[in-house]
N, C-alpha and C positions, 0 to 999 in steps of 0.2 A: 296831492295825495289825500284821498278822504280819510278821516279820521274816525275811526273805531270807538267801542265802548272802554274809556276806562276804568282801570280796578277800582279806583275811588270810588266811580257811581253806583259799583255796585250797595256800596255800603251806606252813599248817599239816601238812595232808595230807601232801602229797607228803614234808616233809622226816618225819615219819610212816612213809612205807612204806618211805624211802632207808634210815633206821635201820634198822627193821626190830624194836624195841623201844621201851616208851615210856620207860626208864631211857635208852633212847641218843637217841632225840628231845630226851629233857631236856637230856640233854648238850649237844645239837646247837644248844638252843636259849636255854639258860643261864638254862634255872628246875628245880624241883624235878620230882620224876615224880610228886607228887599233884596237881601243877597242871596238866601236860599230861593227866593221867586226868579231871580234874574241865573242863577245857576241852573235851574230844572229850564226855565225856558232857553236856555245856549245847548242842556243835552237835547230838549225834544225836536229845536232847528238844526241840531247836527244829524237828529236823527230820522227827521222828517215823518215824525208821526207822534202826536200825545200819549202823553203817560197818565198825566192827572187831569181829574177833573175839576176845576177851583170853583167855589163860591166864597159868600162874606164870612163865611162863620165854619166854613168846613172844606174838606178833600176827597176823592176819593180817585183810586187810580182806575187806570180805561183796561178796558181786555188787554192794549199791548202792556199797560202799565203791570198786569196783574201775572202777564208770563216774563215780564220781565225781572218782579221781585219773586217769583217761584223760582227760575232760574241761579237768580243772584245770590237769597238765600243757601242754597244749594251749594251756590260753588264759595262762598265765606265757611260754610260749614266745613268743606270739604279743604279748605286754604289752615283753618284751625287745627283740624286732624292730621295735617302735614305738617302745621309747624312743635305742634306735640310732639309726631314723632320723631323727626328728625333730631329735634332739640332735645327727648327721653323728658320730656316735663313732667314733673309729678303735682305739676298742678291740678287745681280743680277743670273738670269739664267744661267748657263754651262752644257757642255755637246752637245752629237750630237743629233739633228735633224733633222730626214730622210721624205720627203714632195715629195706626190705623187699628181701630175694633170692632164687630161688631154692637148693633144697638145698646143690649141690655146688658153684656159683659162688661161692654167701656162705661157705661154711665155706671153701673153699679161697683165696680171691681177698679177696674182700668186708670178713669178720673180720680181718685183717690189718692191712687199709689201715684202720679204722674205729681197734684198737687205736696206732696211729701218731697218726692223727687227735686223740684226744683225751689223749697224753701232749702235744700240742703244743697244746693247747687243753682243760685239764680244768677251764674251768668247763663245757661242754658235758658233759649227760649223754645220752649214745646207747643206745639201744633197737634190738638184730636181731634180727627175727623171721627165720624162713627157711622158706616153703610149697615145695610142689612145685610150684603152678600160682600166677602174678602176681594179686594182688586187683585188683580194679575201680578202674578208673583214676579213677571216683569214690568212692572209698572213702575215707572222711577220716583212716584210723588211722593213716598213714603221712605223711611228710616228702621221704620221697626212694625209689624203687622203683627198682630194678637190671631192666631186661628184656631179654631178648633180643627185636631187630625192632623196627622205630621205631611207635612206635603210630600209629593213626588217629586217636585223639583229636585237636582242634585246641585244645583248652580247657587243654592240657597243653604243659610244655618239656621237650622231650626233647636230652639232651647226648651225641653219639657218642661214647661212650668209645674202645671200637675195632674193628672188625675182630674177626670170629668166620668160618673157615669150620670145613665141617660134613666130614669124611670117613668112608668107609667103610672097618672096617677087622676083620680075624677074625686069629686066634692061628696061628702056625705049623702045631703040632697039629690044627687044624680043616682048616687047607687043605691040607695033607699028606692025610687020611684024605677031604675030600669033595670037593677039587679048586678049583681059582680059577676064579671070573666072568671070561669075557673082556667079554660084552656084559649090558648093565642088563637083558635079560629073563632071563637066564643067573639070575640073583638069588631067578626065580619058583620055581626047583629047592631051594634052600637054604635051611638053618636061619637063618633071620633074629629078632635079639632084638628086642623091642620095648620103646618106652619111652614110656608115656601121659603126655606133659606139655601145657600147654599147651593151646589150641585147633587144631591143627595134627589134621589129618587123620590118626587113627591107621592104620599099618598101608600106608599109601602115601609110597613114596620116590618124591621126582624128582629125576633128573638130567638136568644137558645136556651135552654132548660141548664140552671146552677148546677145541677146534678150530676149533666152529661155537657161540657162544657166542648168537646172536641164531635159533637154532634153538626151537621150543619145547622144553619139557622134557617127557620121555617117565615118564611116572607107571607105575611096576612096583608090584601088590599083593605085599606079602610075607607071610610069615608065618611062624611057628614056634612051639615049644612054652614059650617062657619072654617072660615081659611082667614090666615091672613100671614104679614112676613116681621111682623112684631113679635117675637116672643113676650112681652109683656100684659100686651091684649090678649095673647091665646092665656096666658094665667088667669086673666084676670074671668074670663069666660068661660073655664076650667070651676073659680073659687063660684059661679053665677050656678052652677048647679049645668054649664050645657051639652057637654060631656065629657070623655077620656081624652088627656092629655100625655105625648112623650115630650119631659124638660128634663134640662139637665141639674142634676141634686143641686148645684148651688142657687140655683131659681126658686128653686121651690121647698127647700129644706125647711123654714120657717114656718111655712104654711104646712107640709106634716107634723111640725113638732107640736105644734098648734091645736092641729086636729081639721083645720080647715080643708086640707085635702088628705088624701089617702090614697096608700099606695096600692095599687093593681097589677094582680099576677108576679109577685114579688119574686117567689121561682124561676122566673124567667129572666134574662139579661140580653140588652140591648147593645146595639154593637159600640167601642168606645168610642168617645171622641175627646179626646186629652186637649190640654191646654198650652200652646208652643205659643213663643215669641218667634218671629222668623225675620232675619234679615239678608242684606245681601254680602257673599261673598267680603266686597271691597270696602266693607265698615268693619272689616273683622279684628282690627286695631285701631279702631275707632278710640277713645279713650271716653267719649261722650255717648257712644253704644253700648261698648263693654259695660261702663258705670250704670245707665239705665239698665240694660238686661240682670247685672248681678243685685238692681234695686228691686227689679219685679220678681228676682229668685227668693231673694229672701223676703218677697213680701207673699208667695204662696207656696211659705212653708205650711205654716200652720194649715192655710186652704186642702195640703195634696192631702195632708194628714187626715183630716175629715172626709176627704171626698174616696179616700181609696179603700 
């Protein structure tokens, strides 16, 4: 009878790529490095296909190697939050943690609170990735996804972190040389940057008038000669004087308090896009989920405070 993957290898693996050496695996795991060589090569002959790639000084695992420790990962995490709860452990959290953001939210925001996170909890090992556009809410590679706008999914729990609005705002320089918006069609005249994120309608702003708030919102096409899916670049080509930019106040707050940029059509309000955690349903007793989410709540208190 052929023999299957066992539990051990999963953990084999992984403490494998944590090293990043089969001399520091050994280490890790208090046998020789001919034993951890002759161990990985009896799994990859059972299993008729390489895992890792070996040279004299280094490792790195093969595509099957690298869905294999995605996997493995995965199901150790998932072996930890069963023996949690089973056992009601009021231990601290382990296990991994895989945390998806956008670009400029996770580097600036995100990465932060995660490095806090896991000096106060390092058996937790965390994984940030950071896309331009949010993956598929059923997409299994993730633990915890940072979005802006509550999702539709119903199959998901999403946690309002806080409060994001969105304003418009161009460089002293730009409005000096092409003049300020009084009104949202005023907009159709200017160099407006654009920024392809998301599924959001590229290329179309709406706003509604503070005043008449249950008004619809009047959708102006814009356009201009600079696009891009970085919100960081469109800032920073925003501060270059190249036109009118919509980011969301935590991007850009510094730079109005500053003076470097300035805000445009202040009267007007763009539509929200709040800031959620979302996970899936089956981490919802997670103890290593719960504790990250209740870490990123209290870490934008203060944030919803300013931004709302």
């Amino acid at each position: 009878m052929t023999v299957g993957i066992q539990p051990a290898e999963l953990s084999f693996i992984a403490t494998l790529a944590s090293c990043g050496s089969l001399s520091a695996a050994a280490r890790e795991l208090g046998i020789t490095t001919p034993a951890v060589s002759k161990r990985l090569a009896q799994m990859e002959a059972r299993l008729g296909l390489p895992l890792v790639n070996r040279t004299t000084r280094r490792m790195s695992l093969t595509p099957e190697g690298e869905v294999f420790l995605e996997h493995a990962r995965r199901i150790l995490g998932d072996i930890a939050d069963l023996d949690q709860l089973l056992t009601r452990s009021k231990g601290t959290p382990k296990g991994l943690l895989r945390v998806n953001a956008t670009l400029g939210f996770g580097r600036l925001h995100i990465a932060p609170v995660i490095s806090r996170y896991v000096s106060q909890y390092p058996d937790v090992d965390a994984q940030l990735q950071l896309s331009a556009t949010p993956p598929p809410l059923t997409d299994d590679q993730f633990d915890v996804c940072i979005r802006f706008g509550a999702p539709p999914e119903a199959r998901v729990i999403a946690k309002r972190l806080a409060s994001n609005r969105r304003l418009l705002c161009a460089s002293p320089k730009y409005l000096k040389a092409q003049g300020e918006p009084k009104i949202p069609n005023d907009l159709t005249h200017h160099n407006c940057i654009g920024i392809r994120q998301g599924d959001e309608a590229y290329g179309v702003w709406r706003l509604t008038p503070l005043r008449n708030p249950s008004r619809d919102a009047e959708a102006i096409k814009v356009r201009g000669n600079l696009t891009t899916n970085d919100g960081e670049i469109a800032v920073n080509w925003a501060l270059d004087g190249h036109g009118i930019l919509m980011r969301a106040e935590w991007d850009i707050e510094r730079y109005l308090n500053s003076g470097r940029l300035v805000q445009v059509l202040p009267q007007y309000q763009t539509p929200d896009a709040d800031i959620y955690a979302v996970y899936p349903l089956r981490h919802q007793l997670s103890i290593r989920i719960r504790t990250f989410i209740d870490f990123l709540s209290q870490s934008f208190v203060r944030f919803g405070e300013k931004s709302g």
